[in-house]
C-alpha positions in Angstrom: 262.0 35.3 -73.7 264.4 35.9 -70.7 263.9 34.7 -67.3 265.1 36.8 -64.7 266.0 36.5 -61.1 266.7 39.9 -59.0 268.1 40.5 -55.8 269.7 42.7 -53.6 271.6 43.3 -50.4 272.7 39.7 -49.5 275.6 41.1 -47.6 278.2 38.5 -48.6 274.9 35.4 -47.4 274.2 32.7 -50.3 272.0 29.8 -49.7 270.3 26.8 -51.1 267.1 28.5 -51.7 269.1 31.2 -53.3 270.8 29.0 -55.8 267.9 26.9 -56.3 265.9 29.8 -57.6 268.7 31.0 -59.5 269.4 27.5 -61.7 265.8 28.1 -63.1 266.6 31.5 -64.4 268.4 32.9 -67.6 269.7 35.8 -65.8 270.6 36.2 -62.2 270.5 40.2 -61.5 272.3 41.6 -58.5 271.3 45.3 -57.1 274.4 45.8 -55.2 275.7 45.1 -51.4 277.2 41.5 -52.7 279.5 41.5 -49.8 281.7 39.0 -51.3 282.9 37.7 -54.7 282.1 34.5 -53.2 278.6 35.7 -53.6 278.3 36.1 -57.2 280.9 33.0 -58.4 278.1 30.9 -56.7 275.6 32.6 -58.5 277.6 32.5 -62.1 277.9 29.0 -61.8 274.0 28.6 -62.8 273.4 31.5 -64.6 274.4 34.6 -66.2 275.1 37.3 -63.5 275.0 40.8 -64.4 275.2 43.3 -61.3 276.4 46.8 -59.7 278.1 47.2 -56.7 276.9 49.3 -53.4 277.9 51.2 -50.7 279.4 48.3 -48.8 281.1 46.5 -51.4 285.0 46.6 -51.3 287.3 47.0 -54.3 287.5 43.3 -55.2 283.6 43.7 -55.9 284.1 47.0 -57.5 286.7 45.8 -60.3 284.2 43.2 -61.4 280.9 45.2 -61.0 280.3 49.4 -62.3 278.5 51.5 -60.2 275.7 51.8 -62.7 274.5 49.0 -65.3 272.7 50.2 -68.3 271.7 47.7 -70.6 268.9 46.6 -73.3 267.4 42.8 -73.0 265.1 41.3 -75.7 264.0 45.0 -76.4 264.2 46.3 -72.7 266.3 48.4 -71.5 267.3 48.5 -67.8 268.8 51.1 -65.6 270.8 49.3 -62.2 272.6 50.9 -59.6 272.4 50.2 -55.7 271.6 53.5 -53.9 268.6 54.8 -56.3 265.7 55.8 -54.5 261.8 55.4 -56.0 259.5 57.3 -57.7 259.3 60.8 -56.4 262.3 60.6 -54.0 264.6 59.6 -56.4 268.4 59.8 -55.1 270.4 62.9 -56.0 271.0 62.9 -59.8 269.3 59.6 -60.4 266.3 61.3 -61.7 268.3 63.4 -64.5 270.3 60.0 -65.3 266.5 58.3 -66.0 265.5 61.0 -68.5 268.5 60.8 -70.2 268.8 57.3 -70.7 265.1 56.6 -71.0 265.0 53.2 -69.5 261.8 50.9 -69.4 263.0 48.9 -66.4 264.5 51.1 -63.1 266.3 48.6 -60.1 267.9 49.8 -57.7 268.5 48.1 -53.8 269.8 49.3 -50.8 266.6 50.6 -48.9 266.1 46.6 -48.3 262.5 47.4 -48.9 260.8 45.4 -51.4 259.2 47.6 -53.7 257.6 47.6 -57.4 255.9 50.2 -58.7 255.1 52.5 -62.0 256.5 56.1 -62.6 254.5 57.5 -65.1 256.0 60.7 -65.5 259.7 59.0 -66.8 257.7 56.1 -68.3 258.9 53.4 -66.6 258.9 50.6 -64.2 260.9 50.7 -60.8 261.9 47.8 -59.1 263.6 47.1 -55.1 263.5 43.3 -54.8 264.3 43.9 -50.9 267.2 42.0 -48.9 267.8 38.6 -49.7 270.3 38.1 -47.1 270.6 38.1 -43.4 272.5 41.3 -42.4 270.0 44.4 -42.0 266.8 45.3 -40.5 264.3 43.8 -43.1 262.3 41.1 -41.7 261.4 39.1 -44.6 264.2 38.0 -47.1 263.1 38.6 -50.4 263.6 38.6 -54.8 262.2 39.2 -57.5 261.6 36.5 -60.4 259.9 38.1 -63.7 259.9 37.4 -67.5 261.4 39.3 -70.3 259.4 39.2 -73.8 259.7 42.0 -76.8 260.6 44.5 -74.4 257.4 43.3 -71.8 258.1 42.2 -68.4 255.8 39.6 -67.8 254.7 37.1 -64.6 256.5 38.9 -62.2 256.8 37.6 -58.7 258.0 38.2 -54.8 259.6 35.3 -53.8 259.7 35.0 -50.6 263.1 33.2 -48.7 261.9 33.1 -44.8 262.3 35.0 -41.5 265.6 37.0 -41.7 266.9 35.5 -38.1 265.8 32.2 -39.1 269.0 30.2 -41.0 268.5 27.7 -43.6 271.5 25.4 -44.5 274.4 27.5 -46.4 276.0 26.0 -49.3 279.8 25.1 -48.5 
């Protein structure tokens, strides 16, 4: 069993309650916007970072992180890429990319919605953990923390990280 922490869009922002969460999980899983390297050396410090880049990322971020992220984990395989849309408004060509690679597990960021949901026409499970940073116009700072087991995702939870304007301590 993997234990997986997911988030999105933190816009070159880390905290304490980011790392925190992420030192109890196997796998830290970033959906794209990191903003900064800074970002995800922080993060690979406690865990295992895997990641994509997005639309806002600069070429430092893009020589360390692909575009899209396709890979299996204890007998799931996962689809990643930042700008992806949901079931039935999928982005342009991300649909034909899911039926070819057949994934059980679609994530995808950028809409700094949080959203989790089923498509059962490609068989599969999408994912949006939201905006976990402070840069955007989501209100509540979110992720996604979830279990991996025989190609199950299991116990999956929204964790919430506070008011986007209001500013926990940041981690030097």
């Amino acid at each position: 069993m993997k234990s997986i922490l997911l988030l999105s869009d933190t816009h070159g922002y880390i905290d304490d309650k980011i790392l925190a969460h992420a030192t109890k999980a196997d796998e830290v899983w970033h959906a794209g916007d990191i903003g900064q390297v800074a970002v995800t050396d922080k993060l690979s410090a406690v865990a295992t970072v895997r990641g994509v880049y997005g639309n806002i990322d600069d070429h430092i971020v893009r020589r360390i992180f692909p575009l899209n992220n396709v890979f299996t984990i204890e007998g799931l395989k996962v689809y990643m890429t930042h700008i992806g849309g949901y079931p039935g408004r999928y982005s342009q060509g991300v649909k034909q990319q899911l039926k070819m690679e057949k994934p059980g597990l679609f994530i995808c960021g950028h809409s700094h919605i949080l959203k989790v949901m089923r498509d059962p026409a490609l068989n599969l499970l999408h994912m949006n953990p939201g905006a976990a940073g402070i840069h955007g116009f989501h209100q509540m700072r979110t992720m996604i923390r979830f279990n991996i087991l025989e190609g199950r995702i299991l116990e999956p939870e929204v964790i919430e990280l506070g008011l986007r304007g209001v500013l926990p301590q940041t981690v030097g």
